[in-house]
N, C-alpha and C positions, 0 to 999 in steps of 0.2 A: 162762462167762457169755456172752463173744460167738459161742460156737458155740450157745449152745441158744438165743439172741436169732437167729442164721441159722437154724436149723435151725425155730423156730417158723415165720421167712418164707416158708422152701419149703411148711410144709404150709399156709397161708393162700393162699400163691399157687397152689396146684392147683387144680385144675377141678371141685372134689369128687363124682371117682369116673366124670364123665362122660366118655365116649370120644374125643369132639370139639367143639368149639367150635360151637354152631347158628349157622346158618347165616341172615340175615335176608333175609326177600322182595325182590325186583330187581324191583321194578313202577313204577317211575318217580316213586317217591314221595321226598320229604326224607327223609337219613336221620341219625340222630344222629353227634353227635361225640364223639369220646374225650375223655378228661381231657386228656389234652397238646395235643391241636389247641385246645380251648376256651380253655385259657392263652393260646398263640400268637396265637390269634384277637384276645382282648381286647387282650393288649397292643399288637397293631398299632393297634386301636382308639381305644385312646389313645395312643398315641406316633405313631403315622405309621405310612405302609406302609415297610417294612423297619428295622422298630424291633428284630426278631426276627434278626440275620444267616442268610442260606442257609447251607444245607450244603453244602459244596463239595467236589471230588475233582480231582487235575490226573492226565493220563497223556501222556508222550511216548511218539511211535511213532515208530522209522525203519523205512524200508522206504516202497513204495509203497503208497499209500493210496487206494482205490476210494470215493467222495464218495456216486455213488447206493448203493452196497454198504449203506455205513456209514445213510445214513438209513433202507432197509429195515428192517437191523436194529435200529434204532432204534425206527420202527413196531410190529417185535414183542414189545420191551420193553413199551412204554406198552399195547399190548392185556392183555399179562399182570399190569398193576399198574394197576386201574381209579381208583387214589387220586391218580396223577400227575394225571391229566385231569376230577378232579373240580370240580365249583362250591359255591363257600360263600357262603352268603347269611345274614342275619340271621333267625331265626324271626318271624312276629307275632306280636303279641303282642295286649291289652287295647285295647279300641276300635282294630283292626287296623291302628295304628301299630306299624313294625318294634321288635323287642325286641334287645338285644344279644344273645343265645343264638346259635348256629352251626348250622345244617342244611348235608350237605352232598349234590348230587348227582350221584352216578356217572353216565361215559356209556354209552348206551345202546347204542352200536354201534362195533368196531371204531376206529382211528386210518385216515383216510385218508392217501393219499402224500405228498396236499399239504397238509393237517393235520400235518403231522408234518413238513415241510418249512421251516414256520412257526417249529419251536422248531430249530432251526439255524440258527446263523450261524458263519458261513467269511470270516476273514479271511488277506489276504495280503500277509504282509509282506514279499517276495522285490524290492520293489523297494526296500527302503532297504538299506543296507550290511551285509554278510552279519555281519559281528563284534557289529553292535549289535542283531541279531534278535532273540536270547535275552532279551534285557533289555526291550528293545519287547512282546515275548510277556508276560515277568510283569507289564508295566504293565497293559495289555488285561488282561489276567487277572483282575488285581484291578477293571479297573474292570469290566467284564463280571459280574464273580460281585458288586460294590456295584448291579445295575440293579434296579430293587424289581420283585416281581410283582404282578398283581393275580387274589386267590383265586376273586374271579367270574367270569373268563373260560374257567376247565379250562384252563388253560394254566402249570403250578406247575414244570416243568423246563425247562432250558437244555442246550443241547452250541454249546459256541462251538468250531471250530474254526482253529487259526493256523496258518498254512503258512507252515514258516521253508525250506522248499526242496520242490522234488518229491518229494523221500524222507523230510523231516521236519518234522513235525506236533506240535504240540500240542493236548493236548485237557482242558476246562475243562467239567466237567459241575455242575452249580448246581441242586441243588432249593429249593423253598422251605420250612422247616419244619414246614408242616403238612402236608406229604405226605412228610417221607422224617427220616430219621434217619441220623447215621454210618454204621453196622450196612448202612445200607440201601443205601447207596452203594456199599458191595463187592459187593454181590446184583448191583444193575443193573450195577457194570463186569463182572463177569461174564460175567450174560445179555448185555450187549451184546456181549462178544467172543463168547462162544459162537454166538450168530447169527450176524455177521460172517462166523468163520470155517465154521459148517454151515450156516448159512445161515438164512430167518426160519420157521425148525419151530418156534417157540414157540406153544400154543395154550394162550389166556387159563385162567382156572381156571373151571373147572367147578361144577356142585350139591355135591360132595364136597372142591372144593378151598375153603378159604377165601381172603377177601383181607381185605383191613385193614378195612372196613366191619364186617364181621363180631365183630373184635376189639371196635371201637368200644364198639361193644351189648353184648357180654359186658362189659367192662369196665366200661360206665357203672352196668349191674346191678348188680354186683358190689362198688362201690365204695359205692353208697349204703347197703351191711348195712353196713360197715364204719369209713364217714367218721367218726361223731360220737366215738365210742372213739379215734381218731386223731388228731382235730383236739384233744381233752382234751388227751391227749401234748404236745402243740405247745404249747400255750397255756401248762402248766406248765415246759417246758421251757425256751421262750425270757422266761418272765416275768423282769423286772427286765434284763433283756441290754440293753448300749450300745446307741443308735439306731444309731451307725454307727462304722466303725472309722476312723480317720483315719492314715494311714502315713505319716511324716513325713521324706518324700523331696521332694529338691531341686526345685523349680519351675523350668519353661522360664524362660528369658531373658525372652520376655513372653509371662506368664503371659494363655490366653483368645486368641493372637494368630495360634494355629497354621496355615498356610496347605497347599493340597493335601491330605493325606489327615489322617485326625481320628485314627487310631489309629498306632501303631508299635512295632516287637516289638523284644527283648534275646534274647540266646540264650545258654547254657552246657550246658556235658557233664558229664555223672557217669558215673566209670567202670564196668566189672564187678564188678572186685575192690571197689571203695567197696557195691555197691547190696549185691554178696553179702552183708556182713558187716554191713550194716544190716538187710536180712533176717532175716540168725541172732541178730539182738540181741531175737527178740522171747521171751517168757516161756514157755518151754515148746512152743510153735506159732510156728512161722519166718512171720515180718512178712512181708505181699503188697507187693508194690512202689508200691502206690498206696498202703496205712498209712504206709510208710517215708517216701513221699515228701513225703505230706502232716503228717504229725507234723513235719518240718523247715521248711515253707510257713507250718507256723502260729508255729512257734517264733519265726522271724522277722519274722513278720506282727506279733507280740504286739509285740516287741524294737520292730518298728517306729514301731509306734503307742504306745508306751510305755505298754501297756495287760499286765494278768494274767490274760484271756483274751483270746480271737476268734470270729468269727465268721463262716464259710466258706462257702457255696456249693459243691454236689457235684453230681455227676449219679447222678440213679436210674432205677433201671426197667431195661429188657430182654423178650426177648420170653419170658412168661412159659409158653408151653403150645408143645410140640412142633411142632404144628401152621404156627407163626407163624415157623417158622426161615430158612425164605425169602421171607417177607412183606416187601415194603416200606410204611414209613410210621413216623409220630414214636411209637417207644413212650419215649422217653426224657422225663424230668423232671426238677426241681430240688429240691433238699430243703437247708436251711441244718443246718449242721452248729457248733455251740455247744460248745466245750472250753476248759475252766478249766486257767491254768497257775500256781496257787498251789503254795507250799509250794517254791518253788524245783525242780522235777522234775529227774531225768536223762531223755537220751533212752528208756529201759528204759519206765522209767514212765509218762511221758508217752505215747508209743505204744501200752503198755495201754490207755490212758484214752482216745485217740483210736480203737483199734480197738472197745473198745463201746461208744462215741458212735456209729460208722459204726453198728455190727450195732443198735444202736437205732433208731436214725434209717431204719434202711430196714424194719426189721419196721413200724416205725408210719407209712411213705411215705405221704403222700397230695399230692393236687396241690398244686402251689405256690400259686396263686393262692389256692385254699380255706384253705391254712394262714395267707398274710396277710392273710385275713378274722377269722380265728379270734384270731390274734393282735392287728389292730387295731394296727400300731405308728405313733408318729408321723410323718409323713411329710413330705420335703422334697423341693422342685422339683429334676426331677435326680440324686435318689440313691436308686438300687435298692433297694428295703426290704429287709429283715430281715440281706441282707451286701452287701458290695460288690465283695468278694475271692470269685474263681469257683478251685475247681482244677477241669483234668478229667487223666485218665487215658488215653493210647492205647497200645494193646499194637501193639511193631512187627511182627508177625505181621499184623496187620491193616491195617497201611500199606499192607505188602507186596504182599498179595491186592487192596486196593480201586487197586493201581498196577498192578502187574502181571499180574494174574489169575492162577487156578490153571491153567489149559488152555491159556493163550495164544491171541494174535489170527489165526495160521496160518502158513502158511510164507511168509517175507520180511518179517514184520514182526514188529520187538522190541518192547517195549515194558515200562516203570519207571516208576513214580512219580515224579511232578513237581511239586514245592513251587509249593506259592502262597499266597496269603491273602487273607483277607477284610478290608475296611475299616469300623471300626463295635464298637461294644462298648456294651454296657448297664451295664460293671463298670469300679470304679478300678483292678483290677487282674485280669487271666488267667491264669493259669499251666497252660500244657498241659505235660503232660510223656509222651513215647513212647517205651515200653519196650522191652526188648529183650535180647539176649545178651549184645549191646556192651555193656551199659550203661542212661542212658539220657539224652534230650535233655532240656533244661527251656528251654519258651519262653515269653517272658512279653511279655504283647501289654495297651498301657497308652493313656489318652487322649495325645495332645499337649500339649492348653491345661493337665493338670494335672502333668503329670511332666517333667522336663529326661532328654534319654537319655542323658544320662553317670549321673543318678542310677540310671535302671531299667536300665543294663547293669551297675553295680555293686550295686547289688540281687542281680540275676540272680546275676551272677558269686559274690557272696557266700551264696547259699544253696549254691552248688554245695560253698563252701567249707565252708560251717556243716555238710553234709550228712556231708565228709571228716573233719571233726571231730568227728559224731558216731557215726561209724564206728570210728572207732577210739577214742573214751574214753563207751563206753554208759552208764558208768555215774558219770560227770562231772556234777555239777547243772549245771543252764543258765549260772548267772552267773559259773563258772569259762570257757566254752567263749564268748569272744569273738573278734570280726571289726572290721577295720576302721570301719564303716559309713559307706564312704566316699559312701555315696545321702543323707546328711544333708544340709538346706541348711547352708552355712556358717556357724559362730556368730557373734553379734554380739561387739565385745570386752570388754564386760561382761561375756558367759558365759561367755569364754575367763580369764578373768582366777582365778586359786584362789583357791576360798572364797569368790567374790565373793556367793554365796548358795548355798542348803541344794539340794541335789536334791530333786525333789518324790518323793513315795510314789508306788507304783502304785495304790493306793485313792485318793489326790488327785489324779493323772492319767486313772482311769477319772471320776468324777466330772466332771471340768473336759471332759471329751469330752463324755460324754451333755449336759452343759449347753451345751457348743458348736451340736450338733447340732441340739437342741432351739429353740434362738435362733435357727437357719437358718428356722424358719416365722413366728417370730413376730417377727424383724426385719424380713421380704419383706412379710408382713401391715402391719406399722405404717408403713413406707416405702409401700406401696401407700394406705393408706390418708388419710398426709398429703398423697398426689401427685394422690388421685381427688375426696377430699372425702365426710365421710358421704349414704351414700345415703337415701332416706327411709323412713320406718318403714313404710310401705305396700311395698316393693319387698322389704325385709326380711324383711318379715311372709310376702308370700309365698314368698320363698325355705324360711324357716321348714316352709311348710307344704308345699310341693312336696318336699324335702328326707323331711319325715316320711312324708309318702306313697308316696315309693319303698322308703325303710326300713323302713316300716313300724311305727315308731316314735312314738310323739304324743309331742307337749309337747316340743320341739327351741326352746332357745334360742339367740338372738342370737351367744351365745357359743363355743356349741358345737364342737367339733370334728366332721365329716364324719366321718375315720377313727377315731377314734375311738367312737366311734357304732356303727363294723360296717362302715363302708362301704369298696369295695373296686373292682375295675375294671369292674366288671359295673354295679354303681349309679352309678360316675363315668359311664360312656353312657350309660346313662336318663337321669339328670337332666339329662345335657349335652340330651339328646333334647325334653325335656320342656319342657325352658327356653326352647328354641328356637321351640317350640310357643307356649307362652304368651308371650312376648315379643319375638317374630319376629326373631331375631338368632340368626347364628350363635355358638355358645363352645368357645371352643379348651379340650381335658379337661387340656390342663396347667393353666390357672386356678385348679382345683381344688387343685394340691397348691401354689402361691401364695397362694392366698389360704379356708382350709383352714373356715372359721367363715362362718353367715350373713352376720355383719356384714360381714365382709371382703369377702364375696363378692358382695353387694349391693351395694355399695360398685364394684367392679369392673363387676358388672353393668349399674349405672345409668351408669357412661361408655361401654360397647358398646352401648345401648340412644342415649344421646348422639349419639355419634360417627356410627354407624346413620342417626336423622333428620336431621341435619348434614349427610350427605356425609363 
């Protein structure tokens, strides 16, 4: 089943039959955006600029290091990848007010020296104490790769350089996600060593070569034969699914209180011999290490939320056509991934059942944002729709190259990969895991204000264990194969006490979740609502009719739910837009998922409209 669900996706993703990718006109005109920049785009949109974290790459050099060398080649990077330096702008739209759609446009001419000098910054830390360098370095690090961009300027990459001595360097290269992807960060360390060391002979691509523009257009073509069939998929698929999954790990100390950086990571190892033999546990076809890993992600996720499914977050996409293999730019996306763990499974099973989930889930790919149109779920201020729990996957092969390059930076200088991270999450929980011969890592990167880190290092630590366990009894149902769960908060002495009352069901625990969830809108609605005071039926009314006019929808009552309605990040900016328009106040587009109904939203409206003529 999951092969001929893959083997469907490869012939849907060819090119049918065409030799290459066309190529679209370079005449200084907007040009469209792919599906993963349009995501990207919106959700900055509505969240803020770097709602979306950069992609990031760290490399130590020793050896000496030549400053103008390095920004030459630099220069010849950025001429060959015309997406780094591009501008994004909103389209117009109806009565030539800006519409949230994306145009973006390429520049027209070469990087100059001091163009290019501009996205470098050279710090040096040689005057504080040589032992505390290293540490200093990963600070800057993170906050260097936390600086947001801004997509209008053509200015979407960074190269921070740290000089912890004359011979050694650190180097922090940061795109922003609308121009690069993982993938694409080993390209450019690459070309950046290869220039370096021959020097800046890169010349941009030509009428025959493509670059990401290119892709763009194909893709957006292509996407529209096939959206409406896909978005079907999605709609039956996550019908009925929890609003959200709630893992119920220990709170900080004070909860909401966290100071310094907003995120922080747990880390464990899984050995060789462990990934092997979860590999060989699969049916016939030896388990990829992302099924293995993630059949264990969820088992526990489940365990945690004391829920009989989940609901994960995965990465999809890849550069789909020959062509694109040293292209940089985002071809990657998000697709939620929905797995049932009834029936008490073994690990055997369960990883059937997750391997074609995945091989479904990616035949019927489409943009994230379009699928949470399609789906329409209820939405709460704060919590990522459709999962909240992200895995991704990195093969250590490709640590390796995007650290150290295949060709090396020339003679006198080494150069490896150099851990760093980014500050920022859109998810209640991460989990990267990078593969490899060793083994492999699993790091899990969690807010502050919601997790205590003794719970999300014994998380951590305990899937590595749950992993060992089910490595060796494949074929153990789940509720034989326990862990301490020492990530719980501590029980009250009521529930410590035997018998003091019944264990709930897992059908009364999914239950009491989705009804949790669902009370996160319409508690913040009715608290907002005693705090503002009803607004008046004239403000209402035309929220009413503003609302129907961007959806397109008549007859929108009082009542109504926005998202549920259709509505999605694309009509949250319009209306934010429109509102502003007719009632000359700015509104913040989280409002929306606050106060989610006319009434509610009127209601809020008519004290920003207050507050406004007031002062």
């Amino acid at each position: 089943m999951a092969l001929r669900l893959l083997a469907a996706r490869r012939r849907t993703t060819a090119p049918g039959g065409s030799t290459g990718l066309p190529r679209v006109p370079r005449d200084g005109r907007p040009l469209v955006c792919s599906a993963e920049q349009r995501r990207i785009w919106l959700a900055e949109l509505v969240a803020g600029p770097g709602a979306v974290p950069p992609v990031t790459a760290g490399l130590a050099l020793d050896g000496p290091l030549d400053p103008d060398r390095l920004t030459t080649a630099l220069a010849a990077v950025l001429s060959r990848h015309p997406v780094l330096r591009a501008r994004f702008a909103a389209r117009t739209g109806s009565a030539g007010r800006p519409d949230a759609e994306p145009w973006q446009t390429l520049p027209a001419e070469p990087p100059t020296a001091a163009e290019t000098a501009t996205v470098v910054e050279t710090l040096d830390l040689t005057p504080f104490p040589e032992p505390e360098r290293e540490d200093i370095a990963r600070g800057m690090a993170v906050s260097a790769a936390g600086q947001p961009f801004d997509p209008a300027t053509g200015r979407l990459l960074r190269l921070t350089v740290l000089s912890l001595a004359a011979d050694r360097h650190r180097l922090l290269l940061a795109c922003h996600h609308l121009a690069a992807d993982g993938a694409s960060l080993a390209v450019l360390l690459e070309e950046l060593a290869t220039a370096y060391r021959s020097g800046p002979h890169t010349v941009p691509p030509g009428p025959e070569s493509p670059d990401y523009a290119d892709y763009a257009q194909w893709s957006r073509d292509r996407l529209e034969r096939v959206l409406p069939d896909r978005l079907a998929y999605w709609r039956h698929q996550l019908a009925g699914a929890p609003p959200r999954l709630l893992p119920d790990l220990a709170p900080p100390a004070r909860p909401g209180r966290a100071e310094g950086r907003s995120t922080a990571t747990a880390v464990a190892r899984v050995d060789a011999a462990t990934m092997q033999a979860l590999r060989g546990a699969g049916r016939g076809v030896p388990l990829t290490a992302h099924t293995a890993l993630l059949t264990g992600y969820l088992m526990l996720l489940a365990r945690a939320a004391r829920t009989a499914e989940a609901t994960v977050g995965v990465v999809s996409g890849g550069r789909p056509h020959p062509e694109l293999a040293t292209v940089v730019g985002c071809f990657t996306d998000l697709l939620p991934l929905r797995v049932k763990l009834h029936g008490d499974p073994d690990f055997r099973t369960l990883a059937h059942r997750v391997r074609d989930a995945l091989a479904a889930a990616l035949t019927h790919a489409a943009p994230f944002d379009r699928i949470v149109s399609a789906v329409a779920p209820r939405r709460a201020p704060g919590v990522h729709p459709l999962f909240q729990a992200l895995f991704v996957e990195r093969e250590e092969s490709a640590r390796a190259t995007t650290g150290g390059t295949k060709s090396g930076w020339g003679p006198g200088l080494a150069s490896r990969p150099w851990g760093q991270e980014v500050d920022g999450t859109a998810y209640d929980l991460t989990l990267a895991a990078t593969t490899g011969p060793g083994g492999a890592e699993l790091v899990l990167t969690y807010p502050r204000d919601r997790f205590a880190p003794g719970a999300a290092g014994a998380f951590t630590a305990e899937l590595a264990d749950l992993l060992r366990l089910l490595a060796d009894n494949p074929d153990a149902p789940m509720s034989r194969l326990r862990t301490p769960e020492a990530w719980r908060p501590a029980p009250v002495l009521d529930d410590a006490l035997p018998g003091s009352r019944p264990a709930p069901t897992l059908d009364a625990l999914d239950a009491q979740a989705a009804a949790d969830a669902e009370d996160i809108v319409a508690d913040s609605a009715q608290a907002l609502s005693r705090r503002i005071g009803t607004a008046s039926a004239s403000v209402i009314e035309s929220v009413c009719a503003l609302w129907a006019e961007v959806l397109g929808r008549p007859g929108i009552g009082p009542d109504d739910d926005l998202f549920a309605l259709g509505g999605d990040s694309l009509a949250v900016v319009r209306i934010a837009a429109r509102t502003e328009d007719r009632f000359g106040v700015p509104v913040p587009t989280g409002l929306f998922f606050e106060t989610p109904t006319p009434a509610a939203f009127g209601a809020a409206l008519a004290r920003l409209v207050e507050e406004h003529h007031h002062g």
